[in-house]
C-alpha positions in Angstrom: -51.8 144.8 44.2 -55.4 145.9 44.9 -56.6 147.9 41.6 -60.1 150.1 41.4 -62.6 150.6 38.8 -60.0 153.0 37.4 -56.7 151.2 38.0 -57.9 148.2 36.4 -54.9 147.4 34.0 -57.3 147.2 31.0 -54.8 147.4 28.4 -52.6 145.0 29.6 -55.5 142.5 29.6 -56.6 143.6 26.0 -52.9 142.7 24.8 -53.9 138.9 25.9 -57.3 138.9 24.2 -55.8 138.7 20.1 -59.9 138.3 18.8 -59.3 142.0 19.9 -57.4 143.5 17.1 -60.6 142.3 14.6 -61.9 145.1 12.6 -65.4 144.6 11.3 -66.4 147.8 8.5 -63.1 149.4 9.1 -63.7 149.8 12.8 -62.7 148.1 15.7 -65.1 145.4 16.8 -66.1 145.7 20.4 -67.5 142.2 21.9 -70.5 142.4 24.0 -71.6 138.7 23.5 -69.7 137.1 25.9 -72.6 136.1 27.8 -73.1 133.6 25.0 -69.2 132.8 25.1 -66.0 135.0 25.8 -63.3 135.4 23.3 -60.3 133.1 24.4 -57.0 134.0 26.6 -54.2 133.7 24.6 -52.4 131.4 26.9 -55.2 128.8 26.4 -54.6 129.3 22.5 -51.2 129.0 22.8 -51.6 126.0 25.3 -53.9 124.2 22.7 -51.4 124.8 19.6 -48.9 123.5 21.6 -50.8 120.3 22.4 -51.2 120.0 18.8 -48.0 121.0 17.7 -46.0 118.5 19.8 -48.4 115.8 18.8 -51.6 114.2 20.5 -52.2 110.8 21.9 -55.1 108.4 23.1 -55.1 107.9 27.2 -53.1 104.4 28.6 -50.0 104.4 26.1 -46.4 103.5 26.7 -45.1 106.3 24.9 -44.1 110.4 25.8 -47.6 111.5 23.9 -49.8 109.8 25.9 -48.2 110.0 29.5 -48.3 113.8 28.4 -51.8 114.2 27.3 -52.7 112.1 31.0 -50.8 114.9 32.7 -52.4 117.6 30.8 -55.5 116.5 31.6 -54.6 116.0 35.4 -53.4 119.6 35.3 -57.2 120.9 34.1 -58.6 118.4 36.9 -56.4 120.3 39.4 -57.1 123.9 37.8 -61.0 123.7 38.1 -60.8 121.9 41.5 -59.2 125.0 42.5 -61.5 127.2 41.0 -64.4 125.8 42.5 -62.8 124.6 45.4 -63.1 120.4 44.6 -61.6 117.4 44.4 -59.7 116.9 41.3 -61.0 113.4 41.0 -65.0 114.8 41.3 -64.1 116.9 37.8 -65.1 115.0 34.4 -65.1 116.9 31.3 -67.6 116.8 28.1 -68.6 118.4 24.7 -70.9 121.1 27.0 -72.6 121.3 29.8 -76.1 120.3 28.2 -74.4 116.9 27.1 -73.0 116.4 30.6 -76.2 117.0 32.3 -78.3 115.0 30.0 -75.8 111.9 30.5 -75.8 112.3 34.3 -79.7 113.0 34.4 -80.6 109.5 32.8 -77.8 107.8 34.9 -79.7 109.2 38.4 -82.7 107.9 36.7 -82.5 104.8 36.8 -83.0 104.6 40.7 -86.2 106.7 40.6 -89.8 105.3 40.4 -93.0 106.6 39.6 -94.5 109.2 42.1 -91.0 111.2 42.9 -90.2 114.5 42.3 -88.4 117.4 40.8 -88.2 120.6 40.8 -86.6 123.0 38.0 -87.0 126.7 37.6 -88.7 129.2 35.3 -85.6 131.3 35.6 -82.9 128.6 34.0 -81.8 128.2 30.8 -83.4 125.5 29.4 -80.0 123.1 29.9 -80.7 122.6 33.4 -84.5 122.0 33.1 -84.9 119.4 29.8 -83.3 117.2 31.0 -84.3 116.6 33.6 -88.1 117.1 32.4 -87.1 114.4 29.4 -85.7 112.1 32.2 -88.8 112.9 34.7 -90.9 111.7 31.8 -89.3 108.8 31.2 -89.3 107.3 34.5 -93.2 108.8 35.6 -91.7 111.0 38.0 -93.8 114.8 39.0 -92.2 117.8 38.0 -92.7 121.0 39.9 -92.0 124.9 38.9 -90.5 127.3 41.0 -91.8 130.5 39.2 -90.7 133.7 38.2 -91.9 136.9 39.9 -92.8 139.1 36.9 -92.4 142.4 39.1 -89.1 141.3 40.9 -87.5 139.5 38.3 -86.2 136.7 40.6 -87.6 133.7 41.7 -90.7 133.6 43.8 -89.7 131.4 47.0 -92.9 131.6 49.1 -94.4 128.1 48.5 -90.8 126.5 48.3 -91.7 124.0 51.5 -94.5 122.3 49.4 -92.8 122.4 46.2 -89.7 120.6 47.6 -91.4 118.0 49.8 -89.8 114.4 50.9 -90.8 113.0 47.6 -88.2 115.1 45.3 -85.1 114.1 44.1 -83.4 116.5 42.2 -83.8 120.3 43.0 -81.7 122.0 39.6 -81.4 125.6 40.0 -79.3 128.1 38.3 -76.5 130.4 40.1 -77.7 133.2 38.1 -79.8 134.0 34.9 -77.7 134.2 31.5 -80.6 136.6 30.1 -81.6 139.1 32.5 -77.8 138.9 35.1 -80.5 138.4 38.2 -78.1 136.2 40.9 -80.1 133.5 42.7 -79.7 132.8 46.1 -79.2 129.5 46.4 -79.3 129.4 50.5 -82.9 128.3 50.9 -82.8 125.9 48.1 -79.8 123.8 49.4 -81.2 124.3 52.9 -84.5 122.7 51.8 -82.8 120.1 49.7 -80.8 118.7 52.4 -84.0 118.6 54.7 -85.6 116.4 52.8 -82.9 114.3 50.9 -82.4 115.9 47.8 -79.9 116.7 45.6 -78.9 120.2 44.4 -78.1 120.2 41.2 -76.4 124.2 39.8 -76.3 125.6 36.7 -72.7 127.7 36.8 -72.7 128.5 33.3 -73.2 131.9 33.6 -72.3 132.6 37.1 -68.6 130.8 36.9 -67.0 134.0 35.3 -68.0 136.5 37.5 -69.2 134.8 40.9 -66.8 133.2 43.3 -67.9 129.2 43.5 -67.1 127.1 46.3 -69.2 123.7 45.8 -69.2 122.7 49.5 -69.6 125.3 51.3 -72.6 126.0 49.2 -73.5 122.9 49.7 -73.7 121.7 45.8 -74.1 118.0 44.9 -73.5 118.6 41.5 -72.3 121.6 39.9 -72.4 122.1 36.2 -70.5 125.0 33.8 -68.6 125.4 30.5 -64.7 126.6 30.0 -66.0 128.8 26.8 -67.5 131.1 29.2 -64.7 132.2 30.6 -62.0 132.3 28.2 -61.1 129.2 27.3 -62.5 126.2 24.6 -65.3 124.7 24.2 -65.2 122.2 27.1 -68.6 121.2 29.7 -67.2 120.6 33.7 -69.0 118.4 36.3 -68.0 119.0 39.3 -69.7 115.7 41.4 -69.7 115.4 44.8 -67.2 112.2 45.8 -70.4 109.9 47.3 -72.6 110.4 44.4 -70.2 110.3 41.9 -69.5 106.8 43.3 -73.0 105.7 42.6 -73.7 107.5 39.4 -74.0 104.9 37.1 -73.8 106.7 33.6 -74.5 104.8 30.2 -71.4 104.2 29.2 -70.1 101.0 26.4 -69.0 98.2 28.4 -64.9 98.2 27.6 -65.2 101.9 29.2 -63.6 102.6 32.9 -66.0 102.0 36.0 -64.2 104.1 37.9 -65.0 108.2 38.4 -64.3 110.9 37.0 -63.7 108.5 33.3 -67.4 106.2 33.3 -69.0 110.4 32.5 -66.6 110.8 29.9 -67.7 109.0 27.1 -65.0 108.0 24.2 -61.9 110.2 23.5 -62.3 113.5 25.1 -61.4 116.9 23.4 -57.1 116.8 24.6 -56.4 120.0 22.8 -58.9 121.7 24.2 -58.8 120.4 27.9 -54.9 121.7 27.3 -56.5 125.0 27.2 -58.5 124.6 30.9 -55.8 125.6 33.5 -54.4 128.7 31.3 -57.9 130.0 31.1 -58.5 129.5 34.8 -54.8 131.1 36.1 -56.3 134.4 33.8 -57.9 135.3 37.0 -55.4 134.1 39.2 -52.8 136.7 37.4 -55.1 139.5 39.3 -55.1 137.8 42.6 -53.0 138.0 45.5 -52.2 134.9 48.1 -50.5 131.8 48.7 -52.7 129.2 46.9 -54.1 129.3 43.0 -57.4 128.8 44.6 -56.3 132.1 47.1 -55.6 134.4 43.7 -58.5 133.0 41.9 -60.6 134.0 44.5 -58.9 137.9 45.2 -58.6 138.2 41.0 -61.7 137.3 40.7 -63.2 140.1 42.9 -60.8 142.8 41.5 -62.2 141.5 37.9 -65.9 142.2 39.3 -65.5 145.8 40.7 -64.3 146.4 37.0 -66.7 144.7 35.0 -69.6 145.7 37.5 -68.7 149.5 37.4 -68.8 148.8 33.6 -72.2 147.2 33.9 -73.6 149.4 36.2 -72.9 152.7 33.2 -74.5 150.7 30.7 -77.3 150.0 32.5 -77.7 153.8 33.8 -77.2 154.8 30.1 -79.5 152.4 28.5 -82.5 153.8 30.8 -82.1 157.1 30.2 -83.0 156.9 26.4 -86.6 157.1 25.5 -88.1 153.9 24.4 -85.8 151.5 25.9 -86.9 149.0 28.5 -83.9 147.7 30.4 -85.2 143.9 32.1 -83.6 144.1 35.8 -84.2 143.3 39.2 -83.7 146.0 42.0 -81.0 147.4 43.0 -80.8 145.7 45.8 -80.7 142.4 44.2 -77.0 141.3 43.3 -76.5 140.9 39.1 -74.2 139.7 36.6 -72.2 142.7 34.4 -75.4 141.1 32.0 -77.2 143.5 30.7 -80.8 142.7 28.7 -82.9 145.8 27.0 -85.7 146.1 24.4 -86.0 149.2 22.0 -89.6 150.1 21.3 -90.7 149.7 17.9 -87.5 147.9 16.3 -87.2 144.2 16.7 -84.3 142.9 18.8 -82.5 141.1 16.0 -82.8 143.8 13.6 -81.0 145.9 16.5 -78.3 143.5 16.7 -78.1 143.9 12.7 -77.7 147.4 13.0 -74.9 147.6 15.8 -72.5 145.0 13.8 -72.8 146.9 10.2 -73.2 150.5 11.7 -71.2 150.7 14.4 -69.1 147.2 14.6 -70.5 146.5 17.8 -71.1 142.5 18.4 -74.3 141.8 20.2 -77.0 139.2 20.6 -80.6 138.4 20.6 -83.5 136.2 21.6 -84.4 134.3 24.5 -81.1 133.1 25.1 -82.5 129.2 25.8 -84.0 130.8 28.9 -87.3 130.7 26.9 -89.6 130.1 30.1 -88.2 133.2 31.2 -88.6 135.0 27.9 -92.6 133.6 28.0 -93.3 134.8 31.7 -91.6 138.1 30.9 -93.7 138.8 27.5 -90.9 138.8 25.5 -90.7 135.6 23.3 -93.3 136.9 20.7 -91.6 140.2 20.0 -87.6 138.6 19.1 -86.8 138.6 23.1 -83.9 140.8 24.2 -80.9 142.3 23.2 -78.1 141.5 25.4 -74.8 142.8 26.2 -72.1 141.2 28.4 -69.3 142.9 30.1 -66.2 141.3 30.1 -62.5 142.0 31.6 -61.3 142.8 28.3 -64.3 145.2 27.8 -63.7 149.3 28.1 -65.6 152.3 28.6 -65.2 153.3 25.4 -66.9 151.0 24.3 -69.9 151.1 27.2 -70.4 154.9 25.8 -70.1 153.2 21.6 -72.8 151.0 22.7 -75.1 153.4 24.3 -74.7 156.5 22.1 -75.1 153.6 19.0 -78.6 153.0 20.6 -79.5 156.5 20.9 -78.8 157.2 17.6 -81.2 154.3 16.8 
């Protein structure tokens, strides 16, 4: 079934959302932080509980615990190849993305020498640029900036020839900005990369809940996100292409597989909460239509958008039209996130935030975000940064018009 903006069953996907039913000052709380990390399905609650409940086990055993934590671990390899349309044996887990990317960062390292390249972006959060910066400095390699357009609000392209050059390595670039919701073509990026022998390293974090991924086609080498963002635990994805996974050499103890996806996953990895993967993944495919998971991940997926977008879209429209607040956005014409980033004038961000949760039991957040180059080009660091509000399947318009009429009566 195809729903609309106004079909969009929203209280059948509240019922699976039980952080829902909080109250905060005798009100219901309405969650706009999920930029920063959703609230969790209640299939991948129940799914880790279970885990838990039936009894956990380390990996290689002869015994029912540990053949069934193996296949629950398959079963989230599987999941997240279909959702971003991989392998299931180019998917390794870890504590977070920033963990993941560090570890893989100093194992491509070690076959650069002094005088490459890389490039990062003053749009990304700051997960997919230190570490490569603290790798870069490690090994005396160049790093270059692909900079922020102040007026556009999206990444200035027009010296992107010199700045990737037959010297860089790594290219890392983020599918879309977790502060300001500006999506980033990634076309002339991967194009460039692959001219001169780089590799193309995304940042999915933010994008993964409301963009449709497909690694190859988008020609990704390595492609980085985080179950917590879209409403499961606290789990980082790699999703490595097959030929450079075989090469990565990780840092890794010695008595620890050599074989891919385990050398990236370091020491026991989180079983409960990989149990909760492939439940928060088939939330999307519950809206979908087709013959494959990946086929109603894909079609739930855009159903999910037109809702959260329309959603996104009001908030934005009201936010603007009250005197003294500054919403940060591209053009129109540039596609976003439902992310939604404003200033009010004269009251700091934080205090903002203060004020919606004990006034109005409206949870929002502020700062920079870890996009703090952002924050810096922008001229927002010095006065708190932004105050950001995510939209979210389970959000409503109710609570859009809470939000903006709470800011109004700021």
């Amino acid at each position: 079934m195809k729903f609309t903006e106004t079909t969009f069953p929203i209280t059948e996907v509240r019922k699976q959302f039980p952080a829902l039913a909080r109250t905060y000052k005798e009100k219901p709380v309405a969650y706009f932080d999920g930029p920063g990390g959703s609230q969790v399905v209640n299939s991948a609650i129940q799914a880790i509980t279970a885990y838990m409940e039936r009894g956990g086990a380390n990996l290689h055993g002869a015994f029912p615990s540990s053949w069934e934590t193996e296949e629950i671990l398959s079963e989230a390899r599987q999941a997240v190849a279909d959702f971003l349309n991989v392998q299931a044996k180019e998917v390794a887990f870890g504590a977070n993305m920033t963990t993941l990317t560090i570890a893989i960062a100093n194992a491509l390292g070690k076959k650069f020498k002094k005088g490459d390249e890389i490039v990062v972006t003053e749009m990304d959060h700051r997960a997919n640029v230190d570490p490569w910066i603290m790798m870069a400095e490690d090994r005396g390699l160049t790093v270059r900036w692909i900079k922020v357009d102040a007026e556009t609000k999206t990444l200035d392209l027009t010296q992107l020839d010199t700045q990737i050059n037959d010297n860089t390595k790594i290219v890392a670039v983020g599918m879309a900005s977790n502060a300001i919701g500006t999506v980033v073509d990634l076309q002339p990026f991967t194009e460039r990369a692959k001219e001169v022998g780089a590799l193309l390293v995304a940042d999915a974090v933010h994008a993964a809940p409301h963009l449709p991924i497909d690694r190859d086609q988008q020609q990704i080498d390595i492609l980085l996100c985080s179950a917590y963002k879209f409403f499961g635990p606290h789990i980082g994805i790699a999703a490595i292409r097959e030929d450079v996974f075989k090469e990565l050499e990780p840092y890794k103890l010695t008595t620890s597989p050599a074989y891919y996806p385990d050398k990236l996953e370091t020491g026991t990895q989180n079983h409960e909460g990989i149990a909760g993967i492939r439940p928060a993944i088939e939330f999307f495919a519950q809206f979908g239509e087709g013959k494959s998971r990946r086929e109603r991940i894909l079609s739930g997926m855009e159903q999910i958008e037109v809702y959260e977008n329309s959603l996104a879209n009001r908030l934005r429209e009201g936010l603007s039209a009250i005197e003294g607040v500054t919403v940060t956005q591209a053009a129109l014409n540039v596609p976003k996130t439902p992310t939604v980033a404003f200033q009010v004038n004269g009251i700091e961000p934080g205090e903002i935030c203060r004020r919606l949760a004990e006034e109005h039991s409206i949870f929002v957040a502020a700062g920079h975000f870890y996009a703090s180059t952002l924050g810096e080009v922008l001229g927002v660091n010095d006065s708190g940064g932004w105050v950001r509000a995510g939209l979210a399947p389970y959000s409503t318009e109710e609570e859009v018009e809470r939000l903006i009429d709470a800011i109004k009566n700021l």
